[in-house]
C-alpha positions in Angstrom: 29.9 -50.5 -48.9 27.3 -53.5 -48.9 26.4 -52.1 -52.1 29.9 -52.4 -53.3 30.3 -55.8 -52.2 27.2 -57.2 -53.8 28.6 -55.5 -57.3 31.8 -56.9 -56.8 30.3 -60.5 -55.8 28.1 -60.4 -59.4 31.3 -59.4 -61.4 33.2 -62.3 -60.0 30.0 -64.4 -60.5 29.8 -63.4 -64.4 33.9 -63.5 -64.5 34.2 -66.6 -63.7 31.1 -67.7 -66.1 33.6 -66.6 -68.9 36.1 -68.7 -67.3 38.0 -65.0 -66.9 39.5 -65.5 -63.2 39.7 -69.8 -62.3 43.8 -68.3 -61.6 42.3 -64.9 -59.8 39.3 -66.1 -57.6 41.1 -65.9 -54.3 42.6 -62.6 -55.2 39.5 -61.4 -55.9 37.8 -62.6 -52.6 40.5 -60.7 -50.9 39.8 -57.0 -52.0 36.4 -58.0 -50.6 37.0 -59.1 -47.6 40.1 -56.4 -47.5 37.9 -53.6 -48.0 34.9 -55.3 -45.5 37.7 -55.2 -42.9 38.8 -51.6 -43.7 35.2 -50.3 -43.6 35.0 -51.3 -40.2 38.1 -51.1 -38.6 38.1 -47.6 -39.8 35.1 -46.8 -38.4 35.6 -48.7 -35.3 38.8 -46.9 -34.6 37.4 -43.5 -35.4 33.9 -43.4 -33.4 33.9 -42.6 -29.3 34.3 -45.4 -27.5 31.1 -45.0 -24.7 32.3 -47.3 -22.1 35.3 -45.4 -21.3 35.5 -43.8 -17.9 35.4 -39.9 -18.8 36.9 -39.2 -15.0 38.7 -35.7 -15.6 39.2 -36.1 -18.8 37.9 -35.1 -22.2 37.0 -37.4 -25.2 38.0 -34.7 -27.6 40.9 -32.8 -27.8 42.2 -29.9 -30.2 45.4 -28.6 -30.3 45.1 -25.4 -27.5 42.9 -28.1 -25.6 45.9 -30.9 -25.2 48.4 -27.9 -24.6 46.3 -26.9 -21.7 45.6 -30.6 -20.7 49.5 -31.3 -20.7 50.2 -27.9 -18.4 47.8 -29.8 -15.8 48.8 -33.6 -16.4 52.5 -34.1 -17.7 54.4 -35.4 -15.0 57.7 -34.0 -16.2 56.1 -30.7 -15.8 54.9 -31.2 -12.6 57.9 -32.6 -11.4 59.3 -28.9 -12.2 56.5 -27.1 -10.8 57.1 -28.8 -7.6 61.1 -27.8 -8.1 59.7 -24.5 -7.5 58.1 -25.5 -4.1 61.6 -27.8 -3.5 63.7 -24.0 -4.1 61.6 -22.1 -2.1 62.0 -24.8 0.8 65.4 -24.5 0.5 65.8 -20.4 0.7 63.7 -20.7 3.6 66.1 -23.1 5.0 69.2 -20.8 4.5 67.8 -17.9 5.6 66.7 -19.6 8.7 69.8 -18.2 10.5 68.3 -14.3 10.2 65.5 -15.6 13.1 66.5 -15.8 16.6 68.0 -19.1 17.8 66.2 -20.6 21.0 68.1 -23.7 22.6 67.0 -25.4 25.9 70.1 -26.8 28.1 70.9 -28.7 31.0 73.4 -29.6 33.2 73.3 -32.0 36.2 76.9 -32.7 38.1 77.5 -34.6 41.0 80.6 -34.6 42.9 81.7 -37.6 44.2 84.3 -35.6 46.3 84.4 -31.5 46.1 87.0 -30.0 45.2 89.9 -28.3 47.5 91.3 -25.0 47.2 93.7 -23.3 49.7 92.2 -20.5 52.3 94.0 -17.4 50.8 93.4 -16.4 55.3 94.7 -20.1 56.5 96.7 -20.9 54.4 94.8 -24.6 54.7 92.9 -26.9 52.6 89.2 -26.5 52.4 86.0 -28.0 50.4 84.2 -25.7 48.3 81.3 -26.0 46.5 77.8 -29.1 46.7 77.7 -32.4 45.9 74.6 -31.9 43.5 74.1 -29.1 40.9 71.3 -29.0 38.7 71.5 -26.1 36.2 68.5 -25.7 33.2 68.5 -22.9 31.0 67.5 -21.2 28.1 70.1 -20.1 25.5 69.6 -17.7 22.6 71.5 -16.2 20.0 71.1 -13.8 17.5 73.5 -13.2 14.5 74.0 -9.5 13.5 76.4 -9.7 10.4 77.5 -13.1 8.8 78.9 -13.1 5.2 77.1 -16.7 4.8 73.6 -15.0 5.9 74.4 -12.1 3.5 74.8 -14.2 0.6 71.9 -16.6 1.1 69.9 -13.6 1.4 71.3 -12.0 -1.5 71.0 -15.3 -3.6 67.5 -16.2 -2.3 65.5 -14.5 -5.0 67.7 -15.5 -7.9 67.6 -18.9 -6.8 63.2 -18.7 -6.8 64.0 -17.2 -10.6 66.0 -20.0 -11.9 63.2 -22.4 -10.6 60.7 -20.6 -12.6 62.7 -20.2 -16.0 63.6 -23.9 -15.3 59.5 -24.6 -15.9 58.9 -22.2 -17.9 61.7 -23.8 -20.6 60.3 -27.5 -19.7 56.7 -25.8 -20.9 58.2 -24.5 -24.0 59.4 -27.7 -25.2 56.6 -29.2 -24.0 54.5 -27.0 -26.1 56.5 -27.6 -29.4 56.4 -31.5 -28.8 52.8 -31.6 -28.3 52.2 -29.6 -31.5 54.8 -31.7 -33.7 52.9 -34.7 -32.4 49.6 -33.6 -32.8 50.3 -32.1 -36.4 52.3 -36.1 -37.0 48.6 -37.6 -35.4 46.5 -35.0 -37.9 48.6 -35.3 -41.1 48.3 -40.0 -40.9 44.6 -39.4 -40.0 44.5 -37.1 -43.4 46.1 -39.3 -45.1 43.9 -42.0 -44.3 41.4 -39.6 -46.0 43.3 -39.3 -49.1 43.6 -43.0 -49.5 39.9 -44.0 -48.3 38.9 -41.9 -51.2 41.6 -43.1 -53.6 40.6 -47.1 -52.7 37.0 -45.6 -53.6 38.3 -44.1 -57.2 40.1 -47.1 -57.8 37.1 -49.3 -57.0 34.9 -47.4 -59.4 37.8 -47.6 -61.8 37.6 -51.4 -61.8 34.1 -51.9 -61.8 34.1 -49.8 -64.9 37.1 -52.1 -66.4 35.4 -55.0 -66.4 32.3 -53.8 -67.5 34.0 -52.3 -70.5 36.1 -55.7 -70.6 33.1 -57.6 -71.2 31.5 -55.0 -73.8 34.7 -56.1 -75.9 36.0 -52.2 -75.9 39.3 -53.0 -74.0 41.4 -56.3 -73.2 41.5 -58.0 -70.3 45.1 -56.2 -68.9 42.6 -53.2 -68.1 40.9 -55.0 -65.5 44.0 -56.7 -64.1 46.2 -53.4 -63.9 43.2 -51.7 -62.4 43.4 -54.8 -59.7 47.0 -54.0 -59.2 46.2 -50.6 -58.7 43.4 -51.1 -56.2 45.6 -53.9 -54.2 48.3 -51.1 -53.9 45.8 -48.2 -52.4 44.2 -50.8 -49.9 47.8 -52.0 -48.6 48.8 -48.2 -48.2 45.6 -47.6 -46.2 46.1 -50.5 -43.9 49.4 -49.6 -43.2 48.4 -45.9 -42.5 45.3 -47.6 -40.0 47.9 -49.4 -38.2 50.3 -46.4 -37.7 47.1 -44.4 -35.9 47.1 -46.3 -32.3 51.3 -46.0 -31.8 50.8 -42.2 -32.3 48.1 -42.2 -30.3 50.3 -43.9 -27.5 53.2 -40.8 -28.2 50.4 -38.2 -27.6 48.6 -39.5 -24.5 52.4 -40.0 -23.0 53.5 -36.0 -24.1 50.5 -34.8 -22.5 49.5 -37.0 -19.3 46.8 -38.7 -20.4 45.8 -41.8 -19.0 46.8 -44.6 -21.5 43.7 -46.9 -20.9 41.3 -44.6 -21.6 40.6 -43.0 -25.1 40.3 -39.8 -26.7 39.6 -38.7 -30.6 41.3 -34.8 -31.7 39.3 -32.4 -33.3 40.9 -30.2 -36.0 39.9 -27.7 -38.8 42.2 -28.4 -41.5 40.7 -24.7 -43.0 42.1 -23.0 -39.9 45.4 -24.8 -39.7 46.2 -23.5 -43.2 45.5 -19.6 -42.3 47.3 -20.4 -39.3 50.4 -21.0 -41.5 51.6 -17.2 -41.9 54.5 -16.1 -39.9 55.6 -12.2 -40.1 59.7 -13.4 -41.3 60.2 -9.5 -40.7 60.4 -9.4 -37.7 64.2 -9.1 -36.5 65.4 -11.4 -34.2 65.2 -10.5 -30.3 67.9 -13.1 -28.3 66.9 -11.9 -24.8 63.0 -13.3 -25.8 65.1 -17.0 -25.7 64.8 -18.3 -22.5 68.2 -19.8 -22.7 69.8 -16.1 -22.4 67.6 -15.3 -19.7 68.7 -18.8 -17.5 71.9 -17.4 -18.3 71.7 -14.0 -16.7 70.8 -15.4 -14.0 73.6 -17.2 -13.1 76.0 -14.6 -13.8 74.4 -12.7 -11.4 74.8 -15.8 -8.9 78.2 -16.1 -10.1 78.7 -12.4 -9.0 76.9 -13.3 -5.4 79.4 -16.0 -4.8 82.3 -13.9 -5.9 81.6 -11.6 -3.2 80.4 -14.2 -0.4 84.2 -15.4 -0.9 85.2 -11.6 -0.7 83.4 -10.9 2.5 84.3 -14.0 4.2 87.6 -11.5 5.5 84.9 -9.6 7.5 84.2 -10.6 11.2 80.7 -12.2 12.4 79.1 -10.6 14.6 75.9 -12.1 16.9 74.1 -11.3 20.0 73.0 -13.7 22.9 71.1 -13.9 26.0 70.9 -16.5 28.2 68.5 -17.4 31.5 69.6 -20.3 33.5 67.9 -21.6 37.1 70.6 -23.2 39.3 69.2 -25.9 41.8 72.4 -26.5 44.3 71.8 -28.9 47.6 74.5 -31.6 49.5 71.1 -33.9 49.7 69.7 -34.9 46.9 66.5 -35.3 47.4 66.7 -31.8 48.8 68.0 -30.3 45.1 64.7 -28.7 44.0 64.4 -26.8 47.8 65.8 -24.0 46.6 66.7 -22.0 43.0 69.6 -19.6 42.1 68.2 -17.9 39.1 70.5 -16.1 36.9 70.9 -14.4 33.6 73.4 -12.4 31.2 73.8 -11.2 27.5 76.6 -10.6 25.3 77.9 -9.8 22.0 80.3 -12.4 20.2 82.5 -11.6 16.7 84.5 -14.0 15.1 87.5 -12.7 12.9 89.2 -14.9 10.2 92.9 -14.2 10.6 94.3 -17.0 8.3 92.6 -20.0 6.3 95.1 -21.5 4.3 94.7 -19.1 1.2 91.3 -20.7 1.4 89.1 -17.5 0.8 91.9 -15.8 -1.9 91.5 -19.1 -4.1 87.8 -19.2 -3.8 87.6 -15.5 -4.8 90.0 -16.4 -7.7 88.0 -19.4 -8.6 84.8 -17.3 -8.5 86.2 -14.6 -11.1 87.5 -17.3 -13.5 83.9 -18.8 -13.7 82.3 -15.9 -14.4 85.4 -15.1 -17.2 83.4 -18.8 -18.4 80.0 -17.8 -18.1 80.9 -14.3 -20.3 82.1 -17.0 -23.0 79.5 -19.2 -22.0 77.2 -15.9 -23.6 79.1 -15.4 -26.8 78.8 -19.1 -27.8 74.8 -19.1 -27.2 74.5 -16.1 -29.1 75.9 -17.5 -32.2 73.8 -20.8 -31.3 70.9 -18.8 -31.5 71.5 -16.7 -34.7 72.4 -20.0 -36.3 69.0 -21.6 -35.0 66.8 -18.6 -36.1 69.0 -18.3 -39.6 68.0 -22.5 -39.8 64.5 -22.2 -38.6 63.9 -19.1 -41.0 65.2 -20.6 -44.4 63.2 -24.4 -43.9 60.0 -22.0 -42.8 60.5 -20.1 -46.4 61.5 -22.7 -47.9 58.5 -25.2 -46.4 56.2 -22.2 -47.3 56.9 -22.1 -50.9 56.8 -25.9 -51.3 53.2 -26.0 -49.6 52.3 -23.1 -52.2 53.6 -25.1 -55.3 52.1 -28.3 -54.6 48.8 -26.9 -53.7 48.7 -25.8 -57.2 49.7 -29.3 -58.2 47.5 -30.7 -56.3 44.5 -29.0 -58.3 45.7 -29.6 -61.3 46.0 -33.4 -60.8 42.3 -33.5 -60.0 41.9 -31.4 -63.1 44.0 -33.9 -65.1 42.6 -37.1 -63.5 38.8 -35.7 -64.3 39.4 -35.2 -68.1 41.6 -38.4 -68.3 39.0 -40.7 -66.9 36.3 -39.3 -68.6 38.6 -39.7 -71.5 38.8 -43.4 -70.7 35.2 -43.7 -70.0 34.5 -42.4 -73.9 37.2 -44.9 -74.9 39.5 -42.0 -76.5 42.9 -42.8 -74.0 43.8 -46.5 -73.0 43.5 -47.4 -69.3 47.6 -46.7 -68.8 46.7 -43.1 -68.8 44.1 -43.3 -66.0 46.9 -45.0 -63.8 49.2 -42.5 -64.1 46.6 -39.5 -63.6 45.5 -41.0 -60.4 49.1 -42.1 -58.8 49.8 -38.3 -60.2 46.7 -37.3 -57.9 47.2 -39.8 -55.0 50.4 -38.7 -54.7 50.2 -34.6 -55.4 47.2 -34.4 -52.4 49.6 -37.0 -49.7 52.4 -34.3 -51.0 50.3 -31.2 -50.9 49.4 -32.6 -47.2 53.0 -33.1 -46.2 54.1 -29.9 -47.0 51.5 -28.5 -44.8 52.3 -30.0 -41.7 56.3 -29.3 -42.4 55.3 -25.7 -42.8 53.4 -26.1 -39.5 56.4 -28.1 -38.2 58.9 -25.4 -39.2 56.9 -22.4 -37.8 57.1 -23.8 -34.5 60.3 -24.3 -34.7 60.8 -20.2 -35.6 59.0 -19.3 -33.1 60.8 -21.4 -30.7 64.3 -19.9 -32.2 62.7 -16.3 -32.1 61.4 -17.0 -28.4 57.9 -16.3 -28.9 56.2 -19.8 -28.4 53.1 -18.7 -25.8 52.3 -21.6 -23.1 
């Protein structure tokens, strides 16, 4: 680059000798400095930044690397791993009621006057009873049969499942927008490639303008279209630089990563493009979608809740035994003397007689919503054929494109070679070296964006087909 600079510094030097560039002196100054700047902001932006704290995490990331670094870091994800905690929690808490209930009680009276009843022998008035009663105990109960119980205990592991699918869809997605967002990250950072070697070209290209210029073999609209042409590449490239850092910002954010800190992603561009094949034979499977799986499971809760409302025409049954100490004494400060201990069990059942229709609507009510869930399953069906028929064609479709202007893309290298060294040799005017190189410039930023659709598009099959591994 200092090389380049000193070059470009002698060519100005000579041009304006000539008196070739009074009117183009500051332009000139410019791509200098321009290209200065870009050699090391570039750099700057691409090297490891050694003063970063590495805490926990990793300077360089690949693809399966940030996948695995989300699964640990994304806080929506953990916010669903803990849903799965939060749903355990909760069947705990409605099965609580299967486990004997243990109560303490107690029960201090004092009468400011007994009462009277009439002596069934006398026929007269008499007191009964002490002025102080002090009665602790210890109540508990047990239930035996209670269509609530039943259906908590029915719904408990369901309830577990649907916390799992729950994370294991917010994982899916989380996997396809971390890949569509690396690939987005990967394919500016290529292009940047593309264009640092295009500025490079077009650099040589006018070097070698102006040197022919001023061997009076071409006229001075050589040089000042190769100008044009090098002022273009270097605005492209700065405007790719800038887009690196905001896409930087949507990765660390996907995956969990701690925005003041710094990380560069590693890549094989080699591997991604084997990585490209997708077997298109395979036939659709719907239950593999998650969606149709979340949706099993509540039609089967559905079908609890039906017959929770069903059973709640049964009687509840429970057992309980009770152990009460009874301190009874006209003094108070005598209560505690002496205790009266006593004790008894039972067996309770309660039976619903009538509840307002209450029960025959909610089993009404119950059957209509899973009548809605059935159509619920016809409409995601046809959502998912229609997603796997979409994902399927753009895959093809991506696949062939990528094929096509790979082959392009070869052939505008062969084209630009033989045109420039055409030029060089003084056979084809400078017009044709323009349009060989925006042919190239443009079939390798094509070839390169059809690579990342295809990549793009194959997630998004495997996401339709269900098969997207996290």
């Amino acid at each position: 680059m200092v090389n380049d600079i000193k070059e470009y510094s002698e060519i100005q030097h000579k041009a304006i000798s000539h008196g070739l560039m009074k009117t183009d002196n500051l332009l000139f100054t410019a791509i200098i400095l321009t290209f200065t700047f870009f050699h090391f902001s570039i750099t700057t932006a691409f090297s490891q930044n050694t003063n970063t704290p590495k805490l926990d995490n990793p300077s360089s990331l690949t693809l399966p690397q940030c996948i695995i670094y989300a699964m640990q870091h994304q806080p929506n994800l953990q916010k669903s791993l803990l849903n799965i905690e939060v749903a355990k929690a909760t069947i705990a808490i409605n099965k609580s009621g299967l486990l004997p209930q243990v109560g303490a009680t107690a029960n201090f009276t004092n009468y400011i006057s007994l009462p009277t009843t009439i002596s069934s022998t006398t026929s007269k008035p008499v007191k009964t009873g002490v002025l102080n009663t002090l009665i602790p105990g210890i109540a508990v109960t047990q239930a035996i049969y209670s269509p609530t119980l039943k259906y908590a205990t029915a719904a408990a592991p369901i309830l577990q499942k649907q916390a799992e699918q729950s994370t294991d869809s917010v994982k899916i997605e989380l996997v396809a927008a971390v890949s569509k967002t690396f690939y987005s990250l990967l394919l500016t950072l290529q292009q940047i490639d593309i264009l640092k070697e295009d500025t490079l070209r077009l650099g040589q290209n006018l070097r070698d303008s102006y040197h022919k210029y001023l061997s009076g073999i071409v006229d001075e609209t050589d040089y000042e279209q190769a100008t044009i042409s090098l002022n273009n590449s270097v605005a492209s490239l700065r405007q790719a630089t800038e887009n690196i850092q905001p896409q930087y910002a949507v990765l660390k954010q996907l995956i969990g990563y701690p925005s003041a800190n710094q990380f560069n992603i590693s890549f094989d561009t080699a591997q991604m493009a084997k990585e490209i094949e997708f077997d298109t034979t395979i036939a659709l499977k719907i239950d593999n979608r998650i969606e149709v799986k979340q949706l099993a499971l509540f039609k089967d809760l559905q079908h609890q809740m039906t017959n929770y409302y069903e059973n709640q025409a049964l009687p509840t049954f429970s057992a309980f035994f009770n152990y009460n100490f009874e301190f009874e004494n006209n003094q108070f400060s005598k209560l505690y003397n002496n205790i009266y201990p006593y004790s008894y069990i039972g067996l309770s059942a309660s039976v619903p007689i009538f509840t307002g229709f209450a029960r025959v609507q909610g089993v009404h009510r119950s059957k209509l919503q899973e009548r809605q869930l059935e159509w619920i399953s016809t409409d995601l069906q046809a959502q998912i054929n229609t997603q796997y028929t979409t994902a399927l064609a753009n895959y093809k479709s991506n696949l062939n494109n990528y094929q096509t202007l790979e082959k392009n893309k070869a052939l505008a290298k062969r084209v630009y070679f033989v045109v420039n060294l055409q030029y060089k040799q003084g056979i084809v005017a400078y017009l044709n070296v323009i349009n060989a190189e925006s042919n190239l410039i443009n079939a390798e930023i094509s070839s390169l964006n059809a690579l990342f659709q295809v990549l793009s598009s194959k997630i998004d099959l495997e996401k339709a087909e269900g098969v997207i591994k996290y």
